[in-house]
Structures are given as structure tokens and as C-alpha cells.
C-alpha positions as CSV (number, residue, x, y, z in Angstrom):
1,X,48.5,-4.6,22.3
2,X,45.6,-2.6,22.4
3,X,43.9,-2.8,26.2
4,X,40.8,-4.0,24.7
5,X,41.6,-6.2,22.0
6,X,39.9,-9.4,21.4
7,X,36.3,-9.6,20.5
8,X,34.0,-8.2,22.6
9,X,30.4,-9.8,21.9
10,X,27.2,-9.2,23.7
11,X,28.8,-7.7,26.4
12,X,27.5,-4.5,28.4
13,X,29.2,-1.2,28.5
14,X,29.0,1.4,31.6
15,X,25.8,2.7,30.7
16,X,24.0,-0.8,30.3
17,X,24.2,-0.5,26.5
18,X,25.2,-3.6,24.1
19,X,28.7,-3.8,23.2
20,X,29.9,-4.3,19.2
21,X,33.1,-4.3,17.8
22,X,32.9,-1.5,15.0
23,X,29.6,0.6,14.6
24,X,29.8,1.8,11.0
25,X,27.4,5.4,10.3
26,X,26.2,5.6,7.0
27,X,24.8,3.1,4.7
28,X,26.0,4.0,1.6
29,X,28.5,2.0,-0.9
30,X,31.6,3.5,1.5
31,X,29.7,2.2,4.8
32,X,28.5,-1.3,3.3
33,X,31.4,-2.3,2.1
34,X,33.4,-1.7,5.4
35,X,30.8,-3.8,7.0
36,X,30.7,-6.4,4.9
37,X,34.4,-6.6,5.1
38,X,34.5,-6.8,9.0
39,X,31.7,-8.9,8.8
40,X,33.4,-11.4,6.9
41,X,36.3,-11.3,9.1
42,X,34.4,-12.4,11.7
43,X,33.9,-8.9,13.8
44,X,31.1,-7.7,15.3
45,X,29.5,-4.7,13.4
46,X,26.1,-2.6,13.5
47,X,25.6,-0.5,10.2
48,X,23.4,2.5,11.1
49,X,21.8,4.1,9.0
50,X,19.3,7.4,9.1
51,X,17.4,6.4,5.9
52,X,14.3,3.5,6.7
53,X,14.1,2.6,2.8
54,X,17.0,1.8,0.1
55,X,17.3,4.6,-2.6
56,X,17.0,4.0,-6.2
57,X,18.0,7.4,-7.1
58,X,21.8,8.3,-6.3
59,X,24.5,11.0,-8.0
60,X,27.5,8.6,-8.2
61,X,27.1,6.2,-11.6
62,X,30.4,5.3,-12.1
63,X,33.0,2.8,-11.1
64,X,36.8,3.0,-11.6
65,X,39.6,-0.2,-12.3
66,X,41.0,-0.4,-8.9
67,X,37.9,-0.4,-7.1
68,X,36.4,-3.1,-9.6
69,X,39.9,-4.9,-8.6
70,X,38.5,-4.5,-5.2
71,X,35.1,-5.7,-6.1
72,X,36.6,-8.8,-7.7
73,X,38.3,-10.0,-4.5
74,X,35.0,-9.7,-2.7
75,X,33.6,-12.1,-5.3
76,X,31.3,-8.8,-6.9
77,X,32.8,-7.6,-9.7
78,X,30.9,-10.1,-12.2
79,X,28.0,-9.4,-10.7
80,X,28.1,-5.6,-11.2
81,X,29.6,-6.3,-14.7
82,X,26.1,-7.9,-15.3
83,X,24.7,-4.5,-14.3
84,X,26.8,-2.1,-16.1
85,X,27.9,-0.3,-19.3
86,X,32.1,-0.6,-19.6
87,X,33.5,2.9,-21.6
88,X,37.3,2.7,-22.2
89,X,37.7,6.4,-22.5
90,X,36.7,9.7,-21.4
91,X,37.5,13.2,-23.3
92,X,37.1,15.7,-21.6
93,X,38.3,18.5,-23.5
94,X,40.5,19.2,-26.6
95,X,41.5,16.4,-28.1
96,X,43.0,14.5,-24.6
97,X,41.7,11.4,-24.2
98,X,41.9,9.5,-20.5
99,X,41.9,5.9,-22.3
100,X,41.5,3.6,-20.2
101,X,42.0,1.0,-22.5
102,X,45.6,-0.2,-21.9
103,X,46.0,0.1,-18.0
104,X,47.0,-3.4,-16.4
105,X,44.3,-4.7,-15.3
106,X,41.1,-7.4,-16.0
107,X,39.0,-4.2,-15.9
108,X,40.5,-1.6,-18.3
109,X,37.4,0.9,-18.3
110,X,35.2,2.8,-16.9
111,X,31.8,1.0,-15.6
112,X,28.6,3.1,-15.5
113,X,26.4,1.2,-13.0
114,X,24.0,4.0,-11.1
115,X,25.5,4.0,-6.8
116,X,21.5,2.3,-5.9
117,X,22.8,-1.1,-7.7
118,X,25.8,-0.8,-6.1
119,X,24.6,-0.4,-2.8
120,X,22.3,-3.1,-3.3
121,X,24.8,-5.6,-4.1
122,X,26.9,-3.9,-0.6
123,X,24.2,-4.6,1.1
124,X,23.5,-8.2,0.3
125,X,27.0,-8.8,1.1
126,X,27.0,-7.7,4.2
127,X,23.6,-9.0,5.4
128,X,24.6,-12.8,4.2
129,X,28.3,-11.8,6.5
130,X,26.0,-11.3,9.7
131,X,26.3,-7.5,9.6
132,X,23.2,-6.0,11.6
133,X,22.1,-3.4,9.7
134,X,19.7,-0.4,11.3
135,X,17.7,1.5,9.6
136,X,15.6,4.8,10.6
137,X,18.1,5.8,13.2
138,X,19.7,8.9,13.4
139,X,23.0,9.2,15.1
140,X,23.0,12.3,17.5
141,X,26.4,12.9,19.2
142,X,29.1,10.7,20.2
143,X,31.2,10.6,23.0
144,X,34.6,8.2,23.9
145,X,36.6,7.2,26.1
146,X,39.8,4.7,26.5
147,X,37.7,1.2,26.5
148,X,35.1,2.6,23.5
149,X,32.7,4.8,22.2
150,X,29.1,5.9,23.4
151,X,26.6,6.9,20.3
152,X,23.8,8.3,21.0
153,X,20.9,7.7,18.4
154,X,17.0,9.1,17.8
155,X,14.6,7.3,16.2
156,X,11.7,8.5,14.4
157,X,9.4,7.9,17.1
158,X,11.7,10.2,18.9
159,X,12.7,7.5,21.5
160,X,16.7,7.8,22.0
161,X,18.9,4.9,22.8
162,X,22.8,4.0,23.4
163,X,24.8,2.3,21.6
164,X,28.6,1.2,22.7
165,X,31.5,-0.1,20.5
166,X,35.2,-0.7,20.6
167,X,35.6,1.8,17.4
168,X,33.3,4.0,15.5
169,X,33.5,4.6,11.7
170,X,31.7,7.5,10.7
171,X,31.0,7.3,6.3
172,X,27.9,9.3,6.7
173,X,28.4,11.3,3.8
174,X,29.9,15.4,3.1
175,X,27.4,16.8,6.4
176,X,28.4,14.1,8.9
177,X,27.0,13.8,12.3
178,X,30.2,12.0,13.3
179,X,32.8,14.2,12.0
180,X,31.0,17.2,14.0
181,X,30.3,15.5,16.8
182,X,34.1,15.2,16.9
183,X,34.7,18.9,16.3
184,X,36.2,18.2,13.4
185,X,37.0,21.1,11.1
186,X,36.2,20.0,7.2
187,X,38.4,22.7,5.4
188,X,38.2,23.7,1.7
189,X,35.7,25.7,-0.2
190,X,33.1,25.8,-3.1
191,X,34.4,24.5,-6.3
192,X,31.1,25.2,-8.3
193,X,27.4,25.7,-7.7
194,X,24.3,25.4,-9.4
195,X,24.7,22.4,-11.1
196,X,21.5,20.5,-12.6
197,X,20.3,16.8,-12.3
198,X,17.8,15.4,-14.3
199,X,17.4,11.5,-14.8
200,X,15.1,11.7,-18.7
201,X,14.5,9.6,-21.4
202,X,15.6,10.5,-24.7
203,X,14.5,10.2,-28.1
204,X,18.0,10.3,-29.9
205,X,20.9,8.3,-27.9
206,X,24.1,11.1,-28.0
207,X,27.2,9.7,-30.1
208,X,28.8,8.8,-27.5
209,X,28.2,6.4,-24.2
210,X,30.0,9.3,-21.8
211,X,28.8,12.4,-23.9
212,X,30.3,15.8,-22.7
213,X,30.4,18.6,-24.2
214,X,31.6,22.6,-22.9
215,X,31.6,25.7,-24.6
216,X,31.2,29.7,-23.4
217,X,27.8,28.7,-22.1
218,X,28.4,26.1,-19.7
219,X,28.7,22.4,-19.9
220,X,26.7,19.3,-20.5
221,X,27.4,15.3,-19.7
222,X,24.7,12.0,-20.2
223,X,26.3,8.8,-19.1
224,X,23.3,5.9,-20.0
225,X,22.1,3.8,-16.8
226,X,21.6,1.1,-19.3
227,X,18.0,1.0,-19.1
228,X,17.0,3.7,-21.4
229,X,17.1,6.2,-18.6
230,X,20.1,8.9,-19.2
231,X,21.9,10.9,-15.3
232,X,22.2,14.4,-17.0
233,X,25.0,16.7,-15.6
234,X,24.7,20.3,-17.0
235,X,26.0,23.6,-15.4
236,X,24.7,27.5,-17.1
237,X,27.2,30.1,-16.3
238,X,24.4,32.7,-16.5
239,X,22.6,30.9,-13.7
240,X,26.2,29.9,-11.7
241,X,25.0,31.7,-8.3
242,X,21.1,30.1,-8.0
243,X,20.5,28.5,-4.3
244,X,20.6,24.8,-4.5
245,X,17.2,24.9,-3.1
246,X,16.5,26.7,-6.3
247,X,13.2,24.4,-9.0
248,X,15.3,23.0,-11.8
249,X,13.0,22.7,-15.1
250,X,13.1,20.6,-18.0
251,X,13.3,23.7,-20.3
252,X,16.3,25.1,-18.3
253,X,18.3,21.9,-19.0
254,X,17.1,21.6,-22.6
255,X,18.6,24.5,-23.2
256,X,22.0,24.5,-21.7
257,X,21.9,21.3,-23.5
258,X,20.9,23.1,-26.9
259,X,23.7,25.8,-26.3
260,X,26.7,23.5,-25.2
261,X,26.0,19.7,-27.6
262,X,23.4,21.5,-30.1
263,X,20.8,19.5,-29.5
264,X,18.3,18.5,-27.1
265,X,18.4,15.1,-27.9
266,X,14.5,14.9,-27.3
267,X,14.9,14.8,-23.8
268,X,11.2,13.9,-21.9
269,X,9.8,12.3,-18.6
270,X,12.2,13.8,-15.9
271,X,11.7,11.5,-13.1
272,X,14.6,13.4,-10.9
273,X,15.8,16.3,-11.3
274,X,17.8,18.6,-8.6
275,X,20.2,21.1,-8.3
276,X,23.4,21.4,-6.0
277,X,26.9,22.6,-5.4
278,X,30.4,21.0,-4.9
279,X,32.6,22.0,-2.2
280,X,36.6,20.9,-2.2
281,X,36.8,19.8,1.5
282,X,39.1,17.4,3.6
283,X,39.7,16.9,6.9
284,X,43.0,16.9,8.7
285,X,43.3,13.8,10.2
286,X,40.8,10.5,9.6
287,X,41.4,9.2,12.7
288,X,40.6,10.8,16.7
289,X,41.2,8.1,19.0
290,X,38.8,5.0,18.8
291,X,36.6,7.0,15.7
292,X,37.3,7.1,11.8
293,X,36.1,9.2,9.0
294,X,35.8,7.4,5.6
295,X,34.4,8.3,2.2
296,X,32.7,12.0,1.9
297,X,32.8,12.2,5.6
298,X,36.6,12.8,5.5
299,X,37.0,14.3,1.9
300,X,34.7,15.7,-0.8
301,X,35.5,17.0,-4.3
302,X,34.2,17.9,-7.5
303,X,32.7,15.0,-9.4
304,X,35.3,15.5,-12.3
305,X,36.6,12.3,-12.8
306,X,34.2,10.2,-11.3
307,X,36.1,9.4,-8.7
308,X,34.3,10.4,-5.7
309,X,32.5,6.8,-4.4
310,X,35.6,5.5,-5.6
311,X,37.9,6.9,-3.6
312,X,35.4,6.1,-0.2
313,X,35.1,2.4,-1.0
314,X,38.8,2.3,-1.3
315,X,39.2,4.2,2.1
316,X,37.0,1.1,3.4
317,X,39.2,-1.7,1.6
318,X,42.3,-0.1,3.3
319,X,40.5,0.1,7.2
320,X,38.4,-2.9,7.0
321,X,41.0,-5.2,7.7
322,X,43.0,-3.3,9.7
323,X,40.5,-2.9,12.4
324,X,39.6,-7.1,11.8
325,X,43.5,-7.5,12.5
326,X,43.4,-5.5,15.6
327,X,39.8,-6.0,17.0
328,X,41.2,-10.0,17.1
329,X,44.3,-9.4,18.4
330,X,46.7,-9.7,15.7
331,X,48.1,-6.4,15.7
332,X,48.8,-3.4,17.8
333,X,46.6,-0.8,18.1
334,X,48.9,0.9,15.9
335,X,48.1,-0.4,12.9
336,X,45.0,1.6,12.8
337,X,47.1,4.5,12.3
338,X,48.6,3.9,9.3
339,X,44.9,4.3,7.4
340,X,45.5,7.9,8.0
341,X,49.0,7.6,6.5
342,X,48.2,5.9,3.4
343,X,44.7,7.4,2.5
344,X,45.1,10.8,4.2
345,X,47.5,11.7,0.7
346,X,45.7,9.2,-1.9
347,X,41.8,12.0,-1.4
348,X,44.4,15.1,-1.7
349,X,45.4,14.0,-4.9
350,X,41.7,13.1,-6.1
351,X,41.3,16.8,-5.3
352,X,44.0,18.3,-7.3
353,X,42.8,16.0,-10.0
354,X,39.4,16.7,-10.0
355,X,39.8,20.2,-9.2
356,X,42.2,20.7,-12.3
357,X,39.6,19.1,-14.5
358,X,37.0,21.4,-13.5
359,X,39.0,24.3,-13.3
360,X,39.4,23.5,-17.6
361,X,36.2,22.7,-17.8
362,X,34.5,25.7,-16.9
363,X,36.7,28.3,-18.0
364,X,35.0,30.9,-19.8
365,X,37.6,33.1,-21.0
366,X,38.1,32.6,-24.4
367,X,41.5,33.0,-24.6
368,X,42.0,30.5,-22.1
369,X,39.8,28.0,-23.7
370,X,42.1,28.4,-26.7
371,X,45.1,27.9,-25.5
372,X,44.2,25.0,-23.3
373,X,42.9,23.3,-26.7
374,X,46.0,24.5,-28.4
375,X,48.1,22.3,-25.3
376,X,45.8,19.7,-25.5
377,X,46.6,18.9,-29.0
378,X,50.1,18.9,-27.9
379,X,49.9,17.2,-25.1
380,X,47.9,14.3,-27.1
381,X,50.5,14.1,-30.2
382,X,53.2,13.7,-27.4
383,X,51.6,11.3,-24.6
384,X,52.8,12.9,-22.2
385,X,49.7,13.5,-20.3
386,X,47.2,10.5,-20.7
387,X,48.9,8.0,-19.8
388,X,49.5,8.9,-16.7
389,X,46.2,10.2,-16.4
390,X,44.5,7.4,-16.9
391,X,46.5,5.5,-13.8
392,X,45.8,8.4,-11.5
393,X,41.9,8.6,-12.1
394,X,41.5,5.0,-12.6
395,X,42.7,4.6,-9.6
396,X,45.7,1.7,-10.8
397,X,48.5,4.3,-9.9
398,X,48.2,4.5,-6.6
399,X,50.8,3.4,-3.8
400,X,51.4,3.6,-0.2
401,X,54.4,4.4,1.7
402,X,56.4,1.8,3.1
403,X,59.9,1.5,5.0
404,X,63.0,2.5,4.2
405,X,65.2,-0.4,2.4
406,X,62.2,-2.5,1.6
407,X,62.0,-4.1,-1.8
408,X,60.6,-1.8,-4.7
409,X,57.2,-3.9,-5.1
410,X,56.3,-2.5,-1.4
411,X,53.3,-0.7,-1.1
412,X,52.2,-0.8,-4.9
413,X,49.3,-2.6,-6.1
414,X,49.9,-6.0,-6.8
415,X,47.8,-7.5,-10.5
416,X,46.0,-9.9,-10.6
417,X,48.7,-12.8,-10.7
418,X,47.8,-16.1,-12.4
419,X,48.4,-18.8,-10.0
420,X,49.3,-22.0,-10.1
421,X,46.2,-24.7,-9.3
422,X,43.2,-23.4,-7.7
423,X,42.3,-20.8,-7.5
424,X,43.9,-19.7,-10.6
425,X,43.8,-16.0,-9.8
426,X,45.4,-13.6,-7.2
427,X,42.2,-11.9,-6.6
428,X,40.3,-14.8,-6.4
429,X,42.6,-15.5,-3.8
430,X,42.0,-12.9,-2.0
431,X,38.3,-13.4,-1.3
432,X,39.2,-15.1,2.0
433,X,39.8,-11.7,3.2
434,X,43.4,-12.8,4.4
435,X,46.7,-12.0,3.4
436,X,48.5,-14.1,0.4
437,X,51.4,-15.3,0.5
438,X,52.8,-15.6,-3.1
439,X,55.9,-17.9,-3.6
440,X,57.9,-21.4,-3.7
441,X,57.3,-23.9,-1.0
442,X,56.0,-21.7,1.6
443,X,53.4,-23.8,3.0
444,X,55.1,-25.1,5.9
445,X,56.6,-22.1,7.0
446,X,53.0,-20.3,6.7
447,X,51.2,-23.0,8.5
448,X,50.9,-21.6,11.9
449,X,49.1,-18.5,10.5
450,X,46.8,-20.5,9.2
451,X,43.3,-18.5,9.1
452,X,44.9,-15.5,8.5
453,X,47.4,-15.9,5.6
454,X,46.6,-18.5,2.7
455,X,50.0,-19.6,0.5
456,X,50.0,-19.9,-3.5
457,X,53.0,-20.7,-6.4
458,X,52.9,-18.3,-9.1
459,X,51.9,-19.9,-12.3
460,X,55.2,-19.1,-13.9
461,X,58.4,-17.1,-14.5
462,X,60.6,-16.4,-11.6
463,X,59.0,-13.6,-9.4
464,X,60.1,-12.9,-5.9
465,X,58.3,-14.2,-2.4
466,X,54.8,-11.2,-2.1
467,X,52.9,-10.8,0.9
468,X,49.7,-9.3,-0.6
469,X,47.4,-7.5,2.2
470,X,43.7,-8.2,2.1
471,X,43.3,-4.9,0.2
472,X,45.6,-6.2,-2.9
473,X,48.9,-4.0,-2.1
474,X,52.3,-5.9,-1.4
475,X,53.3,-5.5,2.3
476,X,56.4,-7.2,1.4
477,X,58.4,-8.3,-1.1
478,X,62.3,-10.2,-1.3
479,X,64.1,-12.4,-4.1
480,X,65.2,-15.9,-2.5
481,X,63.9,-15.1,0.9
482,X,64.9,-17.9,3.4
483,X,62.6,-19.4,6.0
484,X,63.6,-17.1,9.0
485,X,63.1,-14.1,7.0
486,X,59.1,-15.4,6.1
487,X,58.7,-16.2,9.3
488,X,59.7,-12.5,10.5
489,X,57.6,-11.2,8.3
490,X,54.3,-12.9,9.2
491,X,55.1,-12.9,12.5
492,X,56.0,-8.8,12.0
493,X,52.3,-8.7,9.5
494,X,50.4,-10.8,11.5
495,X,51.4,-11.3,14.8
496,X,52.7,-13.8,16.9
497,X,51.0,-17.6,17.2
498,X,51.6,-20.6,19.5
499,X,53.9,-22.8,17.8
500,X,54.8,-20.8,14.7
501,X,58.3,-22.2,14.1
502,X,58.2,-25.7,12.9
């Protein structure tokens, strides 16, 4: 075991400062989440964050299938349902279509809910957990050691303080304080620039729910926020090289709009409108000793795809528990390293994705935008590509490693199982924020876990015995297991207990 494991709770490090179990950098969805996770597990965590007021402006606006899976077994999905506009497909050029329609899931779309209302609903979460949450406090440099780590913060007031945890997460977005602090390099490079925000009413709604359209000129994209306001995306190749710093007008995006959809749509009242670039970055490892990087603090990519915020607040759903399992004593120190290992190849992939969507998005040569609409076509008639795309952006396709020999349902992502009695679901088993052991008559033999495993019958059919982690993929799988084999397996998942053999 780790040398400091076991909660740690209003206890004093070497320099006098207060003692948590995680401090989590960064308030946005990535950030919340995690600490609403670990506070629902029953960990001590501070949020810090450098903003003193919630946002209601944000860049991010859509959520993917796996990560409303994830939602659901926090109990959040319906809520954000509530709050959202569901699209089942995307095309973003040609005639492909990423149809989201017939993936596997309760969710089989694409939810446009602006990243303010999700963070709001993060946030409410985490508060009613016991999460402390600090605002207006700017994390300036970090340093650790073997028993924890010292973060040094400024407040507005310019008075400076210390704080001291067992681990440090740092999700404090694509500049963050943590990952430099850490002399971390954040490799990659510019995958476009100059693109235009603008938040406007319109007087004509666009055909389409996700509208896109790109030509010669540039592109164009309106996704609604459900309230009559419309997030405009558009990018002029004629003005590709402008500063980000650079005014944006209304006329400008009027008329990339005119020159890529054909009309303007009667776009008025701009309350937001920005301009900014997107780098392909991702740092080499997530984890340097006792301090993580999650969300756009470890990787950062085009927004092609939408699958940016997604991809963070899956990075939390894969650490949260993981540190809760360790910081209580249930799991070597080790654990903690396998986030790496299962995320680490999960954001390169996001950026191949996005970056091969962009790439055919923005191609000017004309030549080029011919033959990929000529492949398109084919590649539509022969569904060859959208299937798979549609797992891969939705997030439903992803697995993790696991060991050699293990059964084939390992690692994946295990759907939302209907379950015999209450609850009915697999998901809505999950909410405890333990593992789930799916299977015949394993009550008894699960009993001495109890608190950090809860037991369910599948509601039919003959399946095999599932261990389903806290973050809905199978640890372990096995056809007719015996009760020495379940035993080894929680015992090997989640640790040893007093008395765990009946």
C-alpha cells in the first residue's frame, strides 16, 4: 500500500497548512465532476477555482452517448435531457452521415446543452457531496514531495496562502498552471486559427438543428442553445492568419455566412462574439508522482467532433474512483497508474479524429474537395465508414486494455443491463459509485465487500458473472465462475477485508 493511505482529514502538513485528500484545479465540467465523484465517495476534496462568478457563456455545447451514460449513473442525465436539444446525426461533408441513431445505448444522439448548464448541474452535485469549492483563487506553483503536495495560491487581494493534499488534479483548462508548474512539455501544434464566435438571434431557424456548411470560402456551423439563442462557428480563409486578439464584427460573420450557407439567416443582437485558434496538443504522461492532468490540461484538439468536454469528463469518470479506492485504502498506489494507461491512448485518438475532420473540412483545393465528395459517396453507399464513426466520436467504442487471457467482455463498456428487481437498470445501479457485481447468487460471496461492491441478477438470458467498475467498463468477466474464483476477484478489485470468506 501506498505510505499514506487512509483518509487524512483536518490534519496539518509541514508548513502548518490544512490537509485534503485530493485538491482538484479548475472548475469546469472536467473539474466538477471529479469532485463530485470523490466527494460522493467519501474523500476529502477542495475545488479551486480562479474565476469568483459562474459563467453563462462557454464554447463547448455538446454532449456525446458515453458521457450521457456517465451522466446517467450519477443520477444527471434526465436532468440535462430537460435542458437539451437531442440530434441523431451530424454530416459533415459529402454525403457521410455520423448517425447516431442506432448505437447501443439509452442515448443514441447527440445533446446540445451549452457547457454553463452543464457546469451548473456539476456544481450542484458536488456541493450537495460536501465538496468545498473556492472561488477567486489563483493557483501559483506547486511543489511535492513523498507524503503530498504543497499549492501555493493568490487571491485577489493579493494575500497568498498554502494549501496541502495527498494528490493534486490539475483540469485547469489548455494554459494550466499545474501542468507548468510541473514542467510539463504540452506538445503538438496549431490546427487552425481565426475562428469566429458569435452567440445571435436569428430571424429564419437554418434547415437543420446542427447546420454546417463548407465551401472554397471557409466554413459555417449554428447548433441552437434551445432558447432562441444560436453558438455560431465560422472560419474565412481570406482572414485565416488574424491575432486572436483581433474585433470580430457582426458584418464579418454575416458574410462568411452569406458565402459558405447563402444566407444570413437574419442574424442580429450578438451578445458574444470572439475569436480564437486551436492547437493539437497532449502531454506525455497524465501522471508525475502525487499530481494528474485531466481534461484540456492534458490534451487539446480541434473542436471537430464535439468531443473535447467529452473526452475530459470521461478522463474524470476513469480517475475519480481510482483515487477514492486508493485514498481509503483499498488499493495500491498502483492503481493510480493505470489512468495514464487507459486514457493516455483514448485523447490520441480524439485527435486523429478530430484532426482528420478538420483537415476535410477546410481544404481548399478544389480538386481535393472533389475527390473527397466523390469517396464520400462511396464510402456512404458502402457503410464502411459511418458506422464506425459514429462509435468512435460518440464515444460508445471505446475500451481499455486488460490482461492477457481474460474474458473478451474485459475492459469494454458494459450497456445498460436490465436487472432483475430494483433497481431495474445497470446504470442506475451504478449511482452508488461502487462496483457491480452482475450475476447468479452472488450475495453471500460479495457480502464482506459490502460498501464497495453492490450484487444484482440480470433480468434474463444466460450472461456470464460482470464486475462493472464505477465508471461502467467490465473489470472482469467469466462463464460459471465458482465461489473461489469471485472471491479472488474482489479481493484482487477491491482489496482485502476482515472476514471475507464465509
Amino acid at each position: 500500500m501506498d505510505a499514506g493511505s487512509g483518509p487524512v482529514r483536518g490534519s496539518s502538513g509541514q508548513h502548518g497548512a490544512s490537509v485534503v485528500d485530493v485538491l482538484v484545479v479548475g472548475a469546469g465540467p472536467t473539474g466538477l465532476l471529479l469532485a463530485g465523484d470523490l466527494a460522493e465517495s467519501g474523500v476529502n476534496v477542495t475545488l479551486v477555482e480562479r474565476r469568483d462568478h459562474e459563467s453563462n457563456l462557454s464554447r463547448a455545447f455538446s454532449i456525446h452517448a458515453r458521457t450521457m451514460e456517465e451522466l446517467d449513473a450519477r443520477g444527471l442525465a434526465d436532468a440535462l435531457l430537460a435542458l437539451g436539444s437531442p440530434v441523431q446525426a451530424l454530416h459533415p461533408f459529402g454525403r457521410i452521415s455520423i448517425d447516431f441513431s442506432g448505437l447501443r445505448t439509452r442515448f443514441p444522439f447527440l445533446l446540445i446543452v451549452p457547457q454553463w448548464q452543464v457546469e451548473r448541474l456539476l456544481l450542484r452535485r458536488a456541493e450537495e457531496a460536501g465538496a468545498t469549492i473556492v472561488r477567486g483563487t489563483r493557483v501559483t506553483g506547486i511543489r511535492q514531495d513523498p507524503g503530498g503536495v504543497d499549492v501555493e495560491t493568490k487571491h485577489p487581494d493579493g494575500a497568498t496562502a498554502t494549501l496541502r493534499a495527498r494528490y493534486l488534479v490539475g483540469t485547469d483548462g489548455a494554459s494550466s498552471t499545474v501542468r507548468q508548474s510541473l514542467g510539463m512539455p504540452f506538445p503538438g501544434k496549431s490546427a487552425i486559427r481565426s475562428v469566429m464566435l458569435a452567440d445571435v438571434l436569428l430571424e429564419r431557424a437554418p434547415d437543420e438543428a446542427f447546420n454546417f456548411a463548407s465551401n472554397q470560402h471557409g466554413f459555417t456551423f449554428f447548433a441552437p442553445f434551445g432558447d432562441g439563442w444560436y453558438r455560431v462557428i465560422a472560419w474565412d480563409r481570406q482572414q485565416q492568419q488574424l491575432p486572436d486578439d483581433a474585433p470580430v464584427t457582426m458584418e464579418e460573420v454575416r458574410d462568411i455566412t452569406r458565402r459558405t450557407i447563402g444566407d444570413d439567416l437574419g442574424m442580429h443582437d450578438a451578445r458574444w462574439v470572439s475569436r480564437f485558434h486551436s492547437d493539437e496538443r497532449q502531454v506525455p504522461r497524465y501522471r508525475q508522482g502525487r499530481v494528474f492532468l485531466s481534461g484540456d490540461a492534458a490534451h487539446v484538439h480541434s473542436p471537430a467532433g464535439g468531443m473535447g468536454m467529452n473526452t475530459g469528463m470521461q478522463d474524470a469518470a476513469n480517475l475519480g474512483w481510482k483515487l477514492a479506492a486508493v485514498v481509503h485504502g483499498w488499493a495500491d498506489d498502483e492503481l493510480l497508474d493505470s489512468y495514464h494507461t487507459e486514457r493516455h491512448p483514448v485523447a490520441r485518438r480524439v485527435l486523429h479524429v478530430s484532426h482528420a475532420l478538420l483537415t476535410a473540412v477546410i481544404t481548399g483545393s478544389p480538386a481535393v474537395r472533389a475527390l473527397r465528395t466523390s469517396l464520400a459517396a462511396i464510402a456512404h453507399r458502402l457503410r464502411v465508414i459511418e458506422p464506425r464513426a459514429s462509435r468512435s466520436i460518440s464515444g460508445i467504442g471505446i475500451t481499455y486494455p486488460a490482461p492477457r487471457g481474460s474474458h473478451p467482455l474485459a475492459g469494454r463498456r458494459v450497456p445498460d443491463l436490465r436487472l432483475a428487481g430494483e433497481p431495474a437498470r445497470l446504470y442506475e445501479a451504478l449511482r452508488q459509485g461502487t462496483f457491480v457485481l452482475v450475476g447468479r447468487d452472488t450475495a453471500a460471496v460479495a457480502a464482506p465487500w459490502e460498501g464497495r461492491v453492490v450484487t444484482a441478477s440480470p433480468a434474463a438470458g444466460l450472461r456470464p458473472t460482470l464486475l462493472v467498475r464505477p465508471d461502467g467498463y467490465a473489470a472482469w468477466a467469466a462463464k460459471d465462475p465458482d465461489p473461489d474464483e469471485v472471491r479472488e476477484t474482489l479481493t484482487r478489485w477491491l482489496g482485502e477485508v476482515v472476514g471475507q470468506i464465509p
